[in-house]
C-alpha positions as CSV (number, residue, x, y, z in Angstrom):
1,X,2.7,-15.6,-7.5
2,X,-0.6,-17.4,-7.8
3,X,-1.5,-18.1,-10.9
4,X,-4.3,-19.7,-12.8
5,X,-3.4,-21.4,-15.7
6,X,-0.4,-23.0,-17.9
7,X,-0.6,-19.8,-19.9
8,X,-0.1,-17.4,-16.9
9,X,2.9,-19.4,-15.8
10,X,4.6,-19.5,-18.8
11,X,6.7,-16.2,-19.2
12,X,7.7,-16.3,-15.8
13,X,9.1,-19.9,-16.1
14,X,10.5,-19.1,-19.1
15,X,12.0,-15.9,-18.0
16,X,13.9,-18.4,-15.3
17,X,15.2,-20.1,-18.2
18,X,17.0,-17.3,-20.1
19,X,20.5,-19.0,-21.3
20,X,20.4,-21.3,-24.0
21,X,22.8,-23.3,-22.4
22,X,20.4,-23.8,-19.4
23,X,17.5,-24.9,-21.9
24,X,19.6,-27.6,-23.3
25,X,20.5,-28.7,-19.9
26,X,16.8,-29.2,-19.1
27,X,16.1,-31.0,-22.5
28,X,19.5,-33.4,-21.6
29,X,17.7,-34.2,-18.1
30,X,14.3,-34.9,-20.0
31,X,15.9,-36.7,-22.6
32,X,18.1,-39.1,-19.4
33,X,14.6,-39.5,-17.2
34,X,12.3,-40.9,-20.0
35,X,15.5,-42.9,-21.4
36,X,15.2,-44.1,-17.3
37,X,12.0,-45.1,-17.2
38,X,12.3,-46.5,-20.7
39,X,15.1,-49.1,-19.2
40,X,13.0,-49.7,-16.3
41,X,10.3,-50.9,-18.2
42,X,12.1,-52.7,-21.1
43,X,14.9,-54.2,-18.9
44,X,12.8,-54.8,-15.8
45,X,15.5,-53.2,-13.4
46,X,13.4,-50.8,-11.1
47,X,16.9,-49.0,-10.1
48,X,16.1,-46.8,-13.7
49,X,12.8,-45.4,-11.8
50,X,14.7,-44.0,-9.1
51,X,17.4,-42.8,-11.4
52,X,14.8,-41.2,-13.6
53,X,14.0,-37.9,-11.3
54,X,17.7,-37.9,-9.7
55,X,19.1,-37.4,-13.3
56,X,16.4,-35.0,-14.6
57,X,15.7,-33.0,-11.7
58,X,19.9,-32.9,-10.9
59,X,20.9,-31.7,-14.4
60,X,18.1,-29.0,-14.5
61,X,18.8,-27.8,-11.3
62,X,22.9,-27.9,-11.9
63,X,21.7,-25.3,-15.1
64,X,19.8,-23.1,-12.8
65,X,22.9,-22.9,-9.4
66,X,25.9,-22.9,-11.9
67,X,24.7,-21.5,-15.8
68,X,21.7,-19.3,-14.9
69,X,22.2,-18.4,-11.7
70,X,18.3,-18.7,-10.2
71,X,16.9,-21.0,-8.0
72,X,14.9,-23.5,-9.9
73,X,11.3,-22.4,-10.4
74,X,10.3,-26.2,-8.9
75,X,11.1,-24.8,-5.3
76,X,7.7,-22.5,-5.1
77,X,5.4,-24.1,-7.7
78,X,6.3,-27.6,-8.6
79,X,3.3,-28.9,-10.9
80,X,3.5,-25.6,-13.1
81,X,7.1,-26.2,-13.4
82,X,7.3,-29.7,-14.4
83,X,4.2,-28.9,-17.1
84,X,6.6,-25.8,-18.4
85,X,9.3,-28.6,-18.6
86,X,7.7,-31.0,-20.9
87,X,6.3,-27.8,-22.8
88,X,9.9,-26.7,-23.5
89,X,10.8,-30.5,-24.0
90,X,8.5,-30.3,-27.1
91,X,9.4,-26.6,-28.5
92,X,12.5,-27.8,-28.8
93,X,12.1,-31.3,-29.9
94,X,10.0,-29.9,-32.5
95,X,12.6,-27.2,-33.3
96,X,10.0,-24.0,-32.3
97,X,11.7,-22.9,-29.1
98,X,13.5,-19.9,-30.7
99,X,9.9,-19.0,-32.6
100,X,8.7,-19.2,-28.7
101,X,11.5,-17.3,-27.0
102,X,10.6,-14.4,-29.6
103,X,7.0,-14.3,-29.0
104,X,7.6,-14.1,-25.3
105,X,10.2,-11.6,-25.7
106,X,7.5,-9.0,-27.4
107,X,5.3,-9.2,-24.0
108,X,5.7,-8.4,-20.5
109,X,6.8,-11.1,-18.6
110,X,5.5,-11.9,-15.0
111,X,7.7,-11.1,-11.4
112,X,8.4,-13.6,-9.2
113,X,7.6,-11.6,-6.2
């Protein structure tokens, strides 16, 4: 899939993200990472950087092997991916994910293959 923009990537990422239960495992990781870097910076203990992308990345990627059953879309297209993370990060922060997950659901949404 090559795709050009944010906006071209988004209904496919999404469509990799189905389950509730996987979204909130992706919000939990992006919540632990910036909490990470957070203590890295206030505490001065550079341990949290290194922690930071081990506990994000490994409870999004535990949501896609064991809840939705895909392989995380970070494999083949790792920028787009971590952009569509802090995208979803913020729709559901600011309580519009499930305004979101409707809009997308009204539109065709793009193959991997």
């Amino acid at each position: 899939m090559n795709c050009r923009s944010l906006e071209e990537f988004w209904p496919f990422y999404m469509s990799q993200h189905s389950k509730p239960s996987t979204r909130r495992w992706h919000f939990a990781g992006i919540l632990s990472a910036l909490l990470c870097l957070l203590l890295a910076i206030l505490l001065g203990r550079w341990l949290f950087l290194i922690l930071a992308p081990l506990v994000g990345y490994g409870l999004a990627w535990y949501s896609h092997f064991f809840v939705e059953g895909n392989a995380p879309a970070t494999f083949g297209h790792p920028v787009w991916s971590f952009l569509c993370d802090l995208k979803m990060f913020a729709l559901m922060l600011t309580g519009r994910m499930d305004r979101e997950i409707k809009r997308l659901g009204k539109r065709p949404v793009l193959q991997a293959f």
